[in-house]
C-alpha positions in Angstrom: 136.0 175.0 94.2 133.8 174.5 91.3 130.7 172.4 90.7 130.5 170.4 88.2 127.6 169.9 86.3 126.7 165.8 85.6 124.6 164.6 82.5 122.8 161.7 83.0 122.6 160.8 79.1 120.4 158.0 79.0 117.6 160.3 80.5 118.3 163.1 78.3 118.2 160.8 75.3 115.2 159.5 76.2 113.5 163.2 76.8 114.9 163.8 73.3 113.2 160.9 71.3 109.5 161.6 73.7 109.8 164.9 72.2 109.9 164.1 68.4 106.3 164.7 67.0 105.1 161.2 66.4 103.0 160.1 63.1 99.6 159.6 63.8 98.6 155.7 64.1 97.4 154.7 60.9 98.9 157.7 58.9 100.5 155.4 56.1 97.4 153.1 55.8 95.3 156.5 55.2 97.8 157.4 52.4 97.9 154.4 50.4 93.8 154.0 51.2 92.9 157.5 49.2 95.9 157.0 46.8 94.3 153.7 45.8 91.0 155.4 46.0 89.8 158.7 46.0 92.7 160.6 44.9 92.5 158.7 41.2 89.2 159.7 41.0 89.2 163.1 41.5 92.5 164.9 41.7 93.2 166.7 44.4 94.7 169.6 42.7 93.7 171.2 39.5 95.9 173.6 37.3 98.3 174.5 40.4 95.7 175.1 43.5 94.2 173.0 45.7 91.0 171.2 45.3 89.6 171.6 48.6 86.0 170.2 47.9 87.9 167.0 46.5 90.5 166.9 49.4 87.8 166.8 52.0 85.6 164.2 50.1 88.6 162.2 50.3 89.3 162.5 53.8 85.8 161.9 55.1 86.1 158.3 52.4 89.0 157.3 54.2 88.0 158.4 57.7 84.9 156.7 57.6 87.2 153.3 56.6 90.0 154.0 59.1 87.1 154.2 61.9 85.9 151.0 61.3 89.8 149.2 61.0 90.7 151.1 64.0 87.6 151.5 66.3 89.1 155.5 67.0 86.7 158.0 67.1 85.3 159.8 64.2 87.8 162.9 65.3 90.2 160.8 65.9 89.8 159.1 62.2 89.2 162.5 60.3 92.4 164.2 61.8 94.5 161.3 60.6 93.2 161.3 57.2 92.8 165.3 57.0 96.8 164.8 57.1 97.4 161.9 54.6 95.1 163.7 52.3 96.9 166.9 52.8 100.4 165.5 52.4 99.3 163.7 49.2 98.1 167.2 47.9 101.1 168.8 48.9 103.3 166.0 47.0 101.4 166.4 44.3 101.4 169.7 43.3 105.5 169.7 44.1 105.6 167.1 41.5 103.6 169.1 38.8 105.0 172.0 39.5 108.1 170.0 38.1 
């Protein structure tokens, strides 16, 4: 006799979307905050390399924003916009690479 095995897929769907990293709450605001803001005013990369004193300047701006729209904590608020900032860095040294 064999046993065969039964998948219950509406479970394992589910399990497969809980397990998708999630974007932070907030994620896109932080982007389009320091693109409108700090990212024109200081770029956040200079001839190729990352400008990290400007990154972080920008991050802290838009944390300190973020906090007070969200009431999150001020870790909460820097992680989020520690990753905007970095992912607008990111894009824009692919695009002057280019």
């Amino acid at each position: 006799m064999s046993a065969t095995r039964k998948i219950d897929w509406t479970t394992a769907m589910h399990e497969l979307r809980g397990s998708r990293t999630q974007r932070p709450a907030g994620l896109l605001a932080a982007q389009g905050l320091i693109r409108a803001t700090s990212a024109k005013r200081r770029p956040l990369v200079v001839a190729g390399a990352y400008d990290r004193a400007a990154i972080m300047s920008a991050a802290i701006a838009a944390a300190r924003v973020h906090q007070g729209r969200t009431g999150s904590t001020w870790g909460e608020a820097l992680s989020v916009t520690l990753k905007a900032t970095w992912a607008l860095a990111k894009a824009s040294r692919l695009a002057n690479a280019h």
